[in-house]
N, C-alpha and C positions, 0 to 999 in steps of 0.2 A: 079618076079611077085608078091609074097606076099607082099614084100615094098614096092611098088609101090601101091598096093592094101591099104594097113594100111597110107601112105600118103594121098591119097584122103577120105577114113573113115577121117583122121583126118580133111582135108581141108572141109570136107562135116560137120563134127560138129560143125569147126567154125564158118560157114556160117550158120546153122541152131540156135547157139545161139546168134551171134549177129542178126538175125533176131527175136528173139524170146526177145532179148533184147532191141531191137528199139521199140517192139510190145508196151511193158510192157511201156518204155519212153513216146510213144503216148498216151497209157492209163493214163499215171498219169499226161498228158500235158490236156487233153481231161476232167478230172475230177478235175483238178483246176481251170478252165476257168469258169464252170457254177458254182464251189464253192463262188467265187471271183466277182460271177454278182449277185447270191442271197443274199451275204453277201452289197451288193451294195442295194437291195433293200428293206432288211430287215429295216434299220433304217428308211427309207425314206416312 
């Protein structure tokens, strides 16, 4: 019961940090897109 129990704590962390790690990927996808249009519009 307790290995079985500390297996899913673990399979449960990995799953909350790769989610938590995608987050973070879409934020820095999401904050180079508008960097990259104003840097576009700035000379012009």
């Amino acid at each position: 019961m307790l290995f079985v129990g500390m297996q899913t704590e673990k399979l449960g962390l990995l799953v909350v940090s790769r989610a938590i790690g995608g987050y973070f990927q879409m934020l820095r996808i999401a904050n180079l897109i508008p960097s990259q249009s104003l840097s576009r519009q700035g000379p012009a």
